[in-house]
N, CA, C and O atoms as a printed pandas DataFrame, in Angstrom:
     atom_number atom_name residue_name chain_id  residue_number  x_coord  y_coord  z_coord
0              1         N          UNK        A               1  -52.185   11.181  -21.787
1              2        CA          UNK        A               1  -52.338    9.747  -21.735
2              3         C          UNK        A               1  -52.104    9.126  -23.104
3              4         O          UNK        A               1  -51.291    8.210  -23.231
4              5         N          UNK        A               2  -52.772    9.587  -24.089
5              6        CA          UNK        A               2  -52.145    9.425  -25.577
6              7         C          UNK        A               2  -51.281    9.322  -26.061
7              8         O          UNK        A               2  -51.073    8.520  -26.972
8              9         N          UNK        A               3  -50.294   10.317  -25.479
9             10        CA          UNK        A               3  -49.416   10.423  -25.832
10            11         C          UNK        A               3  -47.773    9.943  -25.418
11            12         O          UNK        A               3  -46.761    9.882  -26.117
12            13         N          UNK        A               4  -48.051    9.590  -23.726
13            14        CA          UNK        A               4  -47.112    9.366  -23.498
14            15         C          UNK        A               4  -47.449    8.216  -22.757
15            16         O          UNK        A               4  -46.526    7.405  -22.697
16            17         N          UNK        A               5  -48.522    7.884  -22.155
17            18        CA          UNK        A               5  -49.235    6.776  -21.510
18            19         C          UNK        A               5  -49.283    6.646  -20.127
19            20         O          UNK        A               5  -48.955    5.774  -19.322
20            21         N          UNK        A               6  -49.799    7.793  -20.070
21            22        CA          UNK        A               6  -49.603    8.308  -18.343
22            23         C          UNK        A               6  -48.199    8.138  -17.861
23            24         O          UNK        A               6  -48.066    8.174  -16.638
24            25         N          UNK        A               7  -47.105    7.956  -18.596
25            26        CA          UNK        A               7  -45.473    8.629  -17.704
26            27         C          UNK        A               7  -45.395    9.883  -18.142
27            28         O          UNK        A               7  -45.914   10.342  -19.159
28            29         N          UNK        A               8  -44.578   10.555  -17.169
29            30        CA          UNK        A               8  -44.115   11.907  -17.719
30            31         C          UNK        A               8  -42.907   11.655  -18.488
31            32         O          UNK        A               8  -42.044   10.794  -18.318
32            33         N          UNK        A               9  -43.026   12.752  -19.541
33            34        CA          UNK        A               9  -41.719   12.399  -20.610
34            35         C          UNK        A               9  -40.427   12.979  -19.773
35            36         O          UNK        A               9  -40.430   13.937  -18.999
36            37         N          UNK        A              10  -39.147   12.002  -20.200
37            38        CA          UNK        A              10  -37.801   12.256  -19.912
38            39         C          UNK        A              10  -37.177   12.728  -20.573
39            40         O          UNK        A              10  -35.962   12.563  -20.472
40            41         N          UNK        A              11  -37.734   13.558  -21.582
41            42        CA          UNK        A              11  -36.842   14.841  -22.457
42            43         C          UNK        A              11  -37.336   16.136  -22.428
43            44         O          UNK        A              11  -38.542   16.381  -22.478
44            45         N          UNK        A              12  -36.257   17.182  -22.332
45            46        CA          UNK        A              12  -36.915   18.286  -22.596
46            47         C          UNK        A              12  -38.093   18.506  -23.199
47            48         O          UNK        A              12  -39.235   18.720  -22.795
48            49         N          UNK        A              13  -37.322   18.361  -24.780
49            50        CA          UNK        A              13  -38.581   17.842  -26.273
50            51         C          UNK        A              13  -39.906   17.622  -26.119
51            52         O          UNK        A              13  -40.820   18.353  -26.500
52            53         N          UNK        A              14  -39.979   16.588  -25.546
53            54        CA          UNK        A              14  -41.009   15.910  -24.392
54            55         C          UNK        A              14  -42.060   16.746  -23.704
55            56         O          UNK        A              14  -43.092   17.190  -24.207
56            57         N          UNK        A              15  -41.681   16.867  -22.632
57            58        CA          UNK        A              15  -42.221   17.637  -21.681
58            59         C          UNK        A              15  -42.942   18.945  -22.229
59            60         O          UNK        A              15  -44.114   19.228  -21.981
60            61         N          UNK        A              16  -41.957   19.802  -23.115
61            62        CA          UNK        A              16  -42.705   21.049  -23.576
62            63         C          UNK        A              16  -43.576   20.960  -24.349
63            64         O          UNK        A              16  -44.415   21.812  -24.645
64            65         N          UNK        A              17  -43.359   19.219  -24.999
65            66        CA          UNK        A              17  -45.153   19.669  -25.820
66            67         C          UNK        A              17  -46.500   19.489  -24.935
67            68         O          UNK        A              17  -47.609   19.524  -25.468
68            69         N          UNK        A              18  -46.287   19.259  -23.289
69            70        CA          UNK        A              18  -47.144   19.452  -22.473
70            71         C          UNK        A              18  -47.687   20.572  -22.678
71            72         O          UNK        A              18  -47.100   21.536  -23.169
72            73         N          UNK        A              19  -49.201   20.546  -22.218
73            74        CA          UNK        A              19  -49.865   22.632  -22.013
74            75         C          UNK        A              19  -49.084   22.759  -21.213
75            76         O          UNK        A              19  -48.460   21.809  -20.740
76            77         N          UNK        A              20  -48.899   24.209  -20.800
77            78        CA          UNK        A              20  -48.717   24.879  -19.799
78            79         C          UNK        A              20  -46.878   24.437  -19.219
79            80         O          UNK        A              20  -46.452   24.727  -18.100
80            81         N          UNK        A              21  -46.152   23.789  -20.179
81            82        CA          UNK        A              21  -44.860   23.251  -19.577
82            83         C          UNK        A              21  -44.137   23.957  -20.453
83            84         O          UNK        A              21  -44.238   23.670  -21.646
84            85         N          UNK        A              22  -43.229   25.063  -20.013
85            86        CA          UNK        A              22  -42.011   25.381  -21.068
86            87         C          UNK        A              22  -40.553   25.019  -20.389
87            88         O          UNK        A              22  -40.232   24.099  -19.637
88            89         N          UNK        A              23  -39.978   25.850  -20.818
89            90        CA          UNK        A              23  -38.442   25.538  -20.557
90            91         C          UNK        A              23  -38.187   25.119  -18.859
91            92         O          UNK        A              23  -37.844   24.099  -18.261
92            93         N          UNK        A              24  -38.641   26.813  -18.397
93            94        CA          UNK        A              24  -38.169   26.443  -17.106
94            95         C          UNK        A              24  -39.068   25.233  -16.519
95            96         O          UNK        A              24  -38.364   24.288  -16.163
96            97         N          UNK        A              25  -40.082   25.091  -16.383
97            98        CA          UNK        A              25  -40.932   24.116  -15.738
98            99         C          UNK        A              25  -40.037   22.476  -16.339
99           100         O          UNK        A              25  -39.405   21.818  -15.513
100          101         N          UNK        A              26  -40.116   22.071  -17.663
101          102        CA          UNK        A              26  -38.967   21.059  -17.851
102          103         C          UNK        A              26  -37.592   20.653  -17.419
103          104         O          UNK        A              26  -37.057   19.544  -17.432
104          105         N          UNK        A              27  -37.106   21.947  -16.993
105          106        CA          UNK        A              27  -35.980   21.882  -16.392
106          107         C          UNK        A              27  -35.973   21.269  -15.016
107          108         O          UNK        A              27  -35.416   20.299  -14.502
108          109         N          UNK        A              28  -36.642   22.023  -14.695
109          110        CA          UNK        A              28  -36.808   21.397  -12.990
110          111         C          UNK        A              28  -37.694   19.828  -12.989
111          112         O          UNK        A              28  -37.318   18.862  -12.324
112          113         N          UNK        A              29  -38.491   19.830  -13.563
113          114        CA          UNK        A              29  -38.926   18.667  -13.577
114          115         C          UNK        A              29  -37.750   17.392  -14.368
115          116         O          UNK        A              29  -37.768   16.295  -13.810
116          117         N          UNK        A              30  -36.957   17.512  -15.383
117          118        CA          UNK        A              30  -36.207   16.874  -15.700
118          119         C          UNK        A              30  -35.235   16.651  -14.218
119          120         O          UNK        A              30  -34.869   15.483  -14.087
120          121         N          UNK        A              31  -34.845   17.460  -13.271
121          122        CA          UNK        A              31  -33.619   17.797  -12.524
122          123         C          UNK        A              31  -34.155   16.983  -11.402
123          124         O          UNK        A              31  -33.609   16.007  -10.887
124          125         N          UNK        A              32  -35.202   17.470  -11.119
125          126        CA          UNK        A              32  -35.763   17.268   -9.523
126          127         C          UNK        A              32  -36.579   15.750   -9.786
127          128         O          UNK        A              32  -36.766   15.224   -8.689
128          129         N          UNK        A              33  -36.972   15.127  -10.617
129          130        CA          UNK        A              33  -37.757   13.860  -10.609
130          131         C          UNK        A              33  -36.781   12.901  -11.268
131          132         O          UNK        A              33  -37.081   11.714  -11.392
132          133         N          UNK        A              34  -35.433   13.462  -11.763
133          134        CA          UNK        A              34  -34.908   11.879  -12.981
134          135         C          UNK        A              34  -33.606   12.476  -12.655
135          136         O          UNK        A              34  -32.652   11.919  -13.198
136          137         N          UNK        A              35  -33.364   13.390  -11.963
137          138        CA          UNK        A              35  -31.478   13.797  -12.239
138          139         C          UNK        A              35  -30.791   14.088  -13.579
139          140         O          UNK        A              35  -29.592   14.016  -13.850
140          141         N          UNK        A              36  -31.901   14.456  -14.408
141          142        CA          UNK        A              36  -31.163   14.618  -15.582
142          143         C          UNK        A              36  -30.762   16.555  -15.488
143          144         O          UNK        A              36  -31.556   17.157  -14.766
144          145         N          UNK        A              37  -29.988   17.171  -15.946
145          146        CA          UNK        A              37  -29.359   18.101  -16.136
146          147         C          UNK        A              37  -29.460   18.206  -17.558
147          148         O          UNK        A              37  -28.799   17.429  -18.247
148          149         N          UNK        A              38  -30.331   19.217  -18.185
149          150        CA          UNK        A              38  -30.311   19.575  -19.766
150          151         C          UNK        A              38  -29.880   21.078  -19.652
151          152         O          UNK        A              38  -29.108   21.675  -20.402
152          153         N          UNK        A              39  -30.408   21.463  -18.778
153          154        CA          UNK        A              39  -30.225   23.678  -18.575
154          155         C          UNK        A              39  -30.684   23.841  -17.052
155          156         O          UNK        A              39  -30.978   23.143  -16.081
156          157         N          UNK        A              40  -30.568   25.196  -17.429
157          158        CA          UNK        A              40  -31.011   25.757  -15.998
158          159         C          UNK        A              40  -31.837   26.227  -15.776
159          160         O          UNK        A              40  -31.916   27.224  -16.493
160          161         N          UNK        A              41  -33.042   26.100  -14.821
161          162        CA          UNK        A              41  -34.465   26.820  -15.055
162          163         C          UNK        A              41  -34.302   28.302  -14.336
163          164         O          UNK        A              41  -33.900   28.542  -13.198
164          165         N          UNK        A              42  -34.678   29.082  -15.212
165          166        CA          UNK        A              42  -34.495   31.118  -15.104
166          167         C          UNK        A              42  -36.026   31.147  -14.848
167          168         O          UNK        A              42  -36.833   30.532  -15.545
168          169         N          UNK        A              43  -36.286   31.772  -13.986
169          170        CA          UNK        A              43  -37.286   32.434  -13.543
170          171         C          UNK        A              43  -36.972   33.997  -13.059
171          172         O          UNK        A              43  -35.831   34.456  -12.998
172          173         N          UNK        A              44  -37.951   34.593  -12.791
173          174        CA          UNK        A              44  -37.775   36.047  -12.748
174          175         C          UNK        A              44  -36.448   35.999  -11.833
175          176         O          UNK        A              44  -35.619   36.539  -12.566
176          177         N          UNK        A              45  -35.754   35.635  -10.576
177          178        CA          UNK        A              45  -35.242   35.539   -9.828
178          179         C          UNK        A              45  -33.903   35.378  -10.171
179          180         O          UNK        A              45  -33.008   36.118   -9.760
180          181         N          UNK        A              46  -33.727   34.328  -10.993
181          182        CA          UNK        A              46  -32.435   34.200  -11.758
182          183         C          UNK        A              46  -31.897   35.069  -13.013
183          184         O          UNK        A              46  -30.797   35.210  -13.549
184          185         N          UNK        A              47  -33.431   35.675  -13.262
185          186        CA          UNK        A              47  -32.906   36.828  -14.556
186          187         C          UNK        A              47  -32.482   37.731  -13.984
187          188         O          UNK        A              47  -31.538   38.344  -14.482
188          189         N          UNK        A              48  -32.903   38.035  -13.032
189          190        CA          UNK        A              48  -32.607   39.314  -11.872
190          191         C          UNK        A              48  -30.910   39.288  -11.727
191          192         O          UNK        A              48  -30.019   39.960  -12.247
192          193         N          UNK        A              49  -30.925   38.102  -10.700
193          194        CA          UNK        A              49  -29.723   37.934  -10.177
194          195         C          UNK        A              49  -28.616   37.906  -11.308
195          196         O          UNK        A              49  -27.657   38.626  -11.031
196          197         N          UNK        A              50  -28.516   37.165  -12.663
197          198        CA          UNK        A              50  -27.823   36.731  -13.661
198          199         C          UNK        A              50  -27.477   38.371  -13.990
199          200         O          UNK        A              50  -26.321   38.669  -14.292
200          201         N          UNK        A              51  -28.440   39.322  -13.924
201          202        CA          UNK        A              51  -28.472   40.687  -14.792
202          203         C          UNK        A              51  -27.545   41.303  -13.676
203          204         O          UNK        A              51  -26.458   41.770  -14.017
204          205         N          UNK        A              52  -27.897   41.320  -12.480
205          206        CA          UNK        A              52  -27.407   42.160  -11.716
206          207         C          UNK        A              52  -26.089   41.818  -11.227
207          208         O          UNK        A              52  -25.265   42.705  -11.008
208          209         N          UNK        A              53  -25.766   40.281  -10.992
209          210        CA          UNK        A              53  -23.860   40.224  -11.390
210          211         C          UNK        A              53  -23.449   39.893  -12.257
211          212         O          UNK        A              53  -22.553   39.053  -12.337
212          213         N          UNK        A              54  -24.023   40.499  -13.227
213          214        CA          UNK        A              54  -22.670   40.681  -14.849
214          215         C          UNK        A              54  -22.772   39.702  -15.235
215          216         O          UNK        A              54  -22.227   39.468  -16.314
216          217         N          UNK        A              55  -23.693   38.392  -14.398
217          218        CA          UNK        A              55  -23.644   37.348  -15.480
218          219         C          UNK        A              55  -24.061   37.186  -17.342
219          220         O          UNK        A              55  -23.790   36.369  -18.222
220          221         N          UNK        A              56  -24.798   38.389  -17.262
221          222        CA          UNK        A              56  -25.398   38.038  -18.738
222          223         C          UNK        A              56  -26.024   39.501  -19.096
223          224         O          UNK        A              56  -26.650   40.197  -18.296
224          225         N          UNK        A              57  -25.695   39.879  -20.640
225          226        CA          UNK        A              57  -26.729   41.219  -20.937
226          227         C          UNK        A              57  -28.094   40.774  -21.397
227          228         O          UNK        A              57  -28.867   41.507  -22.012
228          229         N          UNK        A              58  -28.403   39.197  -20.969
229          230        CA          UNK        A              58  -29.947   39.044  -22.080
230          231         C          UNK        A              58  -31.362   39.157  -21.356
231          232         O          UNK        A              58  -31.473   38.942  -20.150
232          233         N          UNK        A              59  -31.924   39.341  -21.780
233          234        CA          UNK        A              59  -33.889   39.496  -21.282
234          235         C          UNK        A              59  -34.456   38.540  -21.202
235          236         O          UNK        A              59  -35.276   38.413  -20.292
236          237         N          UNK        A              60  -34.172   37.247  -22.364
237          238        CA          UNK        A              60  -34.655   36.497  -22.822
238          239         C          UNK        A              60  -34.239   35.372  -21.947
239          240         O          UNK        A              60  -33.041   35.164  -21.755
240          241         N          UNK        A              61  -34.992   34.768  -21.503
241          242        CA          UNK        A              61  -34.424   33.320  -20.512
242          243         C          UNK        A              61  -33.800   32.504  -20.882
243          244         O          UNK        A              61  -32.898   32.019  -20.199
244          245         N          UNK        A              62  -34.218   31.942  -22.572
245          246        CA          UNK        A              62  -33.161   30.973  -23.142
246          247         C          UNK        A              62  -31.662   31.363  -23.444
247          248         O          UNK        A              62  -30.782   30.543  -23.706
248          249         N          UNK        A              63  -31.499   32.700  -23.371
249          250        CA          UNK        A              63  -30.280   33.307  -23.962
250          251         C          UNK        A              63  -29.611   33.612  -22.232
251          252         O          UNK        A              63  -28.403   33.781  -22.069
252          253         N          UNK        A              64  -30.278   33.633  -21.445
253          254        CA          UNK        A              64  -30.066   33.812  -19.746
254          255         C          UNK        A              64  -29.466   32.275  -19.257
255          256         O          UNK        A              64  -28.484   31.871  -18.634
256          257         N          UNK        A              65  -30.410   31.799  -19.783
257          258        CA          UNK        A              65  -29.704   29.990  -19.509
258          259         C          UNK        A              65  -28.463   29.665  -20.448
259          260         O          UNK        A              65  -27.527   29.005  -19.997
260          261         N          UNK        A              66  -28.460   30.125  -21.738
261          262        CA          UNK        A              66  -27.410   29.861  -22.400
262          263         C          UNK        A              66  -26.014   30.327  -22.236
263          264         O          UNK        A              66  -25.083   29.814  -22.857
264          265         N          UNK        A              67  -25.848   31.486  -21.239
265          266        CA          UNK        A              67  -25.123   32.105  -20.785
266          267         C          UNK        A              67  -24.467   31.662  -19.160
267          268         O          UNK        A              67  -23.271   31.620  -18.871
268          269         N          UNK        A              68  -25.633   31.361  -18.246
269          270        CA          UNK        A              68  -25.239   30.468  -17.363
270          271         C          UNK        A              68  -24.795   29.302  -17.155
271          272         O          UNK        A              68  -24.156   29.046  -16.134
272          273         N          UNK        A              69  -25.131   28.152  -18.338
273          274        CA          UNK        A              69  -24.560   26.878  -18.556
274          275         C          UNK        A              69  -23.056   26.983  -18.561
275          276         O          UNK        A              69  -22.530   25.982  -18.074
276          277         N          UNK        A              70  -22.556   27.534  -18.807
277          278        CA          UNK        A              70  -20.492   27.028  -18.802
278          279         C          UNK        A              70  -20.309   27.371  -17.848
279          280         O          UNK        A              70  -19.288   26.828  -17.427
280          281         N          UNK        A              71  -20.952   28.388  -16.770
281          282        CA          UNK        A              71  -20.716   28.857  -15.664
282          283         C          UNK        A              71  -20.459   27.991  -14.753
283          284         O          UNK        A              71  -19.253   27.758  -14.683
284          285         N          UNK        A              72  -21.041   27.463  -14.085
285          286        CA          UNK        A              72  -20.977   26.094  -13.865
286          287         C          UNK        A              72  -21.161   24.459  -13.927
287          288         O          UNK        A              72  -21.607   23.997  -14.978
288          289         N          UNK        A              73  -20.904   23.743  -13.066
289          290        CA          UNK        A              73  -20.680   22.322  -13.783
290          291         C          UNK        A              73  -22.487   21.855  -13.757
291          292         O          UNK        A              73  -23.461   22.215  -13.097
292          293         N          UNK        A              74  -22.251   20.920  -14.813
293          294        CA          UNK        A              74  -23.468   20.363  -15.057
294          295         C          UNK        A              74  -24.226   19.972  -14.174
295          296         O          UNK        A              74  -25.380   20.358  -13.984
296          297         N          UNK        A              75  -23.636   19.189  -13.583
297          298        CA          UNK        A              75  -23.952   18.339  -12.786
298          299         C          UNK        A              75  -24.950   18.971  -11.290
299          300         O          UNK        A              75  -25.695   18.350  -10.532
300          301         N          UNK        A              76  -24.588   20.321  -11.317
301          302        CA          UNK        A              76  -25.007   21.531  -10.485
302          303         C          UNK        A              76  -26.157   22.305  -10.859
303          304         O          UNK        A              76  -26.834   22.942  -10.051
304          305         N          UNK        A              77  -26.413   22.228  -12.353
305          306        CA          UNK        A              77  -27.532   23.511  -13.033
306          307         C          UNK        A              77  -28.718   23.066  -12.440
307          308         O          UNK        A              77  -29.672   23.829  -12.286
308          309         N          UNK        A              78  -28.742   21.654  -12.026
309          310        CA          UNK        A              78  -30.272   21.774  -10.803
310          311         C          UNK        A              78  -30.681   22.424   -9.612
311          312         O          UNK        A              78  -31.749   22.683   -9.057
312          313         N          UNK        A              79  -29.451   22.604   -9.402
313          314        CA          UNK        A              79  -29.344   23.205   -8.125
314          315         C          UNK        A              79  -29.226   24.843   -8.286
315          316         O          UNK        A              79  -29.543   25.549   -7.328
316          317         N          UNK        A              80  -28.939   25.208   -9.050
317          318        CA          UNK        A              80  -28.649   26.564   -9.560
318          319         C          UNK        A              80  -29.825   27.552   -9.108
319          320         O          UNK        A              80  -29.760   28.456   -8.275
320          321         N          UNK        A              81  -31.035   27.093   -9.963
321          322        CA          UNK        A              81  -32.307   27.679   -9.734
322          323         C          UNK        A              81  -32.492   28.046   -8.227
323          324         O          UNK        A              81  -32.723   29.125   -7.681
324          325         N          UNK        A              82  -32.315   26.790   -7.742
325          326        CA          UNK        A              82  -32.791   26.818   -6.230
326          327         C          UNK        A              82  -32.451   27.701   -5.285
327          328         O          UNK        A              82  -33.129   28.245   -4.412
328          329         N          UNK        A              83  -30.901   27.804   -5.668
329          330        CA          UNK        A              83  -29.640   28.987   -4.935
330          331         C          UNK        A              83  -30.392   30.290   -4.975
331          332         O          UNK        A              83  -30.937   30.930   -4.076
332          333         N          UNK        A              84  -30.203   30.624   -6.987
333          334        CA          UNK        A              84  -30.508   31.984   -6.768
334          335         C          UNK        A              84  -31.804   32.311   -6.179
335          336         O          UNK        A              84  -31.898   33.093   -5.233
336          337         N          UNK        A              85  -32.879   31.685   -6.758
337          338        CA          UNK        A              85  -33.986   32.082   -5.919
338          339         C          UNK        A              85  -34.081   32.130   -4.573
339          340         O          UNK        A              85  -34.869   32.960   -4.119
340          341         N          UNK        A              86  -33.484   31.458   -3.827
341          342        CA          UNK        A              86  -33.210   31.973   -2.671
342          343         C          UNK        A              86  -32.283   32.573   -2.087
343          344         O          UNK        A              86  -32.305   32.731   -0.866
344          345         N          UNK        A              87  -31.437   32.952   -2.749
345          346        CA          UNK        A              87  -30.629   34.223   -2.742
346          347         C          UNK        A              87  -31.381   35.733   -3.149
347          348         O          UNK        A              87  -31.161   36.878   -2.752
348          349         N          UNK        A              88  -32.247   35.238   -4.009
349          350        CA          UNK        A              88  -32.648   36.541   -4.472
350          351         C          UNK        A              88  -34.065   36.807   -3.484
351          352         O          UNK        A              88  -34.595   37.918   -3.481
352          353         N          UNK        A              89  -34.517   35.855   -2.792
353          354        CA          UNK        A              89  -35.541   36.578   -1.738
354          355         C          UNK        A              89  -35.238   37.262   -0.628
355          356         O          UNK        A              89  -35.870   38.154   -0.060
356          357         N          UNK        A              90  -33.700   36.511   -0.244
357          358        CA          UNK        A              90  -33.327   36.802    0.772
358          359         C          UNK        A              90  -32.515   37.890    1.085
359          360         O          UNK        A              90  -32.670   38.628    2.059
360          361         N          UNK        A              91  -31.614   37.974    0.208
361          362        CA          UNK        A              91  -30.466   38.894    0.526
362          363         C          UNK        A              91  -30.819   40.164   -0.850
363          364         O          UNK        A              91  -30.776   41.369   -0.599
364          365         N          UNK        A              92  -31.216   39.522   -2.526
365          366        CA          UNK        A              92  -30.866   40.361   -3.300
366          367         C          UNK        A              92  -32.383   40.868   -4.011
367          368         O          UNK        A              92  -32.557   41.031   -5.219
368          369         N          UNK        A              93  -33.363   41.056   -2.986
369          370        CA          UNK        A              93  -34.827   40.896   -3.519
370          371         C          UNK        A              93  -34.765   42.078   -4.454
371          372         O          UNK        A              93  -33.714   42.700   -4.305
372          373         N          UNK        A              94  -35.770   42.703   -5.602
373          374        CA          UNK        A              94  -35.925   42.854   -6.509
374          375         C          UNK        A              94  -36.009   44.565   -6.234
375          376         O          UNK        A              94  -35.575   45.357   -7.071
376          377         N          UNK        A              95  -36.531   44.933   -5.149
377          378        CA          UNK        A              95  -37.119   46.357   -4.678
378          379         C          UNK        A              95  -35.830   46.747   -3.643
379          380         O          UNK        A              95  -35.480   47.926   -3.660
380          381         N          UNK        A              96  -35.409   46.202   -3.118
381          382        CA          UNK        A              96  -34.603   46.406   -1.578
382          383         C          UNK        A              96  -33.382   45.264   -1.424
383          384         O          UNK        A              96  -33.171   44.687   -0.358
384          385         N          UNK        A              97  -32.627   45.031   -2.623
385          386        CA          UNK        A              97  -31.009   44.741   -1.980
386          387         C          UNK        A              97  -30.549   44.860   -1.054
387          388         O          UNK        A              97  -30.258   45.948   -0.558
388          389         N          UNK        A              98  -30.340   43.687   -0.524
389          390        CA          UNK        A              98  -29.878   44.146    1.501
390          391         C          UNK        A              98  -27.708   44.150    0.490
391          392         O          UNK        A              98  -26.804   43.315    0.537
392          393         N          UNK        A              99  -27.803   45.298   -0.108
393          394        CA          UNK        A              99  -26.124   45.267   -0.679
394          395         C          UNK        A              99  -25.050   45.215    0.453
395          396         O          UNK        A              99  -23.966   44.630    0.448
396          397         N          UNK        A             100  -25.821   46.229    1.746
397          398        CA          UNK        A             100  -24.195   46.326    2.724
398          399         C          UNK        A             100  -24.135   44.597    3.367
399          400         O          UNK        A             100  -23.263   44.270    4.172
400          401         N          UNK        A             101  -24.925   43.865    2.992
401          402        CA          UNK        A             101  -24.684   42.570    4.114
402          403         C          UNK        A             101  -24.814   41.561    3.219
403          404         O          UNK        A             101  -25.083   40.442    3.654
404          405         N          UNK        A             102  -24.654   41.760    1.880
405          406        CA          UNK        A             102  -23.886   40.576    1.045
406          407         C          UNK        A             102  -22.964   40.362    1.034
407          408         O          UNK        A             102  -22.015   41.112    1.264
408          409         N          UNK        A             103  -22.964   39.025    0.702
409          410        CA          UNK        A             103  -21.399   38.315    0.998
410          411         C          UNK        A             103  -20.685   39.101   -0.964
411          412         O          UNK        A             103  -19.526   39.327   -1.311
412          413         N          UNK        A             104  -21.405   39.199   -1.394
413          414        CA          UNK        A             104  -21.034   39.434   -2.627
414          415         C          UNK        A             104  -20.885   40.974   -2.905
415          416         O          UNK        A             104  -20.481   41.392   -3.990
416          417         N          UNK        A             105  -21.154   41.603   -2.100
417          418        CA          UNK        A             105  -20.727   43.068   -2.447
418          419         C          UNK        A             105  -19.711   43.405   -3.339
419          420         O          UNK        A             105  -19.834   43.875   -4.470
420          421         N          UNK        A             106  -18.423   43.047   -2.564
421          422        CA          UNK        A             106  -17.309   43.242   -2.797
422          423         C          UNK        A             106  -16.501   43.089   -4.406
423          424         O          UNK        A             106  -15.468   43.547   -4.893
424          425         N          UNK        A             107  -18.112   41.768   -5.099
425          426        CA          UNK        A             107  -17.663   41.636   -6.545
426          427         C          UNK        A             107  -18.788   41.500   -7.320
427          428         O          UNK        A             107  -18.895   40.637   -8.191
428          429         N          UNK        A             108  -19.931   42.592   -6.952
429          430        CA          UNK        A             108  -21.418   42.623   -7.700
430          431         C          UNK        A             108  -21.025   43.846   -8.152
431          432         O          UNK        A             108  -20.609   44.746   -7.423
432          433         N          UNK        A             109  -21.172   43.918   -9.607
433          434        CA          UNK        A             109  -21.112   45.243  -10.677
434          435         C          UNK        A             109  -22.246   46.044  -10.382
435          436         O          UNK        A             109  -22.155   47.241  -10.653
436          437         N          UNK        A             110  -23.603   45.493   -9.733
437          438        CA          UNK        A             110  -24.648   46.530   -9.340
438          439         C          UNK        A             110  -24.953   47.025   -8.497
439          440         O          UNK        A             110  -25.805   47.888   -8.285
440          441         N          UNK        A             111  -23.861   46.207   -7.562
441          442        CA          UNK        A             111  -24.211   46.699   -5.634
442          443         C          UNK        A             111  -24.220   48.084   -5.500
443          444         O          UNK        A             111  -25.188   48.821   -5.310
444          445         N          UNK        A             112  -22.877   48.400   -5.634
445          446        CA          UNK        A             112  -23.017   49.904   -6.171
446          447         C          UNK        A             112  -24.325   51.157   -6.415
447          448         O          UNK        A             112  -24.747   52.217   -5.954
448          449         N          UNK        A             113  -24.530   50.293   -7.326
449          450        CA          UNK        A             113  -25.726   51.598   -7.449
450          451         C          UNK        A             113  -26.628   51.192   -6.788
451          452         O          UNK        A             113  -27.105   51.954   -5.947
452          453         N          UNK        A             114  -27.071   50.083   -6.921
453          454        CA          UNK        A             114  -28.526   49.466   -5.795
454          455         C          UNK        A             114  -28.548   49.594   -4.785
455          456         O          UNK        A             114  -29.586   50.088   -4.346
456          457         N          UNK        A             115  -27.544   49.271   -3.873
457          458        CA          UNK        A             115  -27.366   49.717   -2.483
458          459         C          UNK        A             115  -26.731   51.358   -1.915
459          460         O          UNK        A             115  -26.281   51.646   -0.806
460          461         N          UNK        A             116  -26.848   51.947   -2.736
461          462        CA          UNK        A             116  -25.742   53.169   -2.242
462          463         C          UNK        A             116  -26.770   54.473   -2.635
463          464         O          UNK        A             116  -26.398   55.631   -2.449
């Protein structure tokens, strides 16, 4: 309330000096309440998925997002989160890759070993 006067802030910057608000939580809240597009929010789901098609060698989420941003268009990185995570419950979960009945088999560098 001090600080921002009961609005939520419209910058990244902003937002993370909230408790408990870092990157990913700003992201989505920037995306999903104002349409703004700054990054892409990585959660376990998207590090997964990002690692497991060759999108990226990093651990680190900011270096996971920094790697996914040119990937696609801006205008999309809100939507991004949403995909993989539900891609990754559904088809590419973390224990049990359903690999023979992805649409992506055919060009996942890990299907291979995960499914086989």
């Amino acid at each position: 309330m001090d600080v921002f006067g009961g609005e939520v802030p419209r910058t990244l910057a902003e937002l993370v000096t909230l408790p408990g608000v870092a990157r990913k939580t700003a992201n989505i809240v920037m995306s999903n309440s104002f349409g703004i597009h700054e990054g892409i929010a990585v959660d376990t789901h998207v590090t997964r998925l990002a690692y497991r098609l060759g999108l990226t060698d990093a651990k680190d989420a900011v270096k996971i997002e920094r790697d996914l941003m040119p990937l696609y268009p801006r205008e999309h990185w809100g939507e991004i989160n949403n995909m993989l995570v539900y891609f990754g419950r559904e088809v590419c979960p973390a224990r049990t890759p359903k690999c023979p009945s992805c649409e992506l088999e055919d060009i996942c560098p890990k299907c291979g070993v995960a499914g086989k």
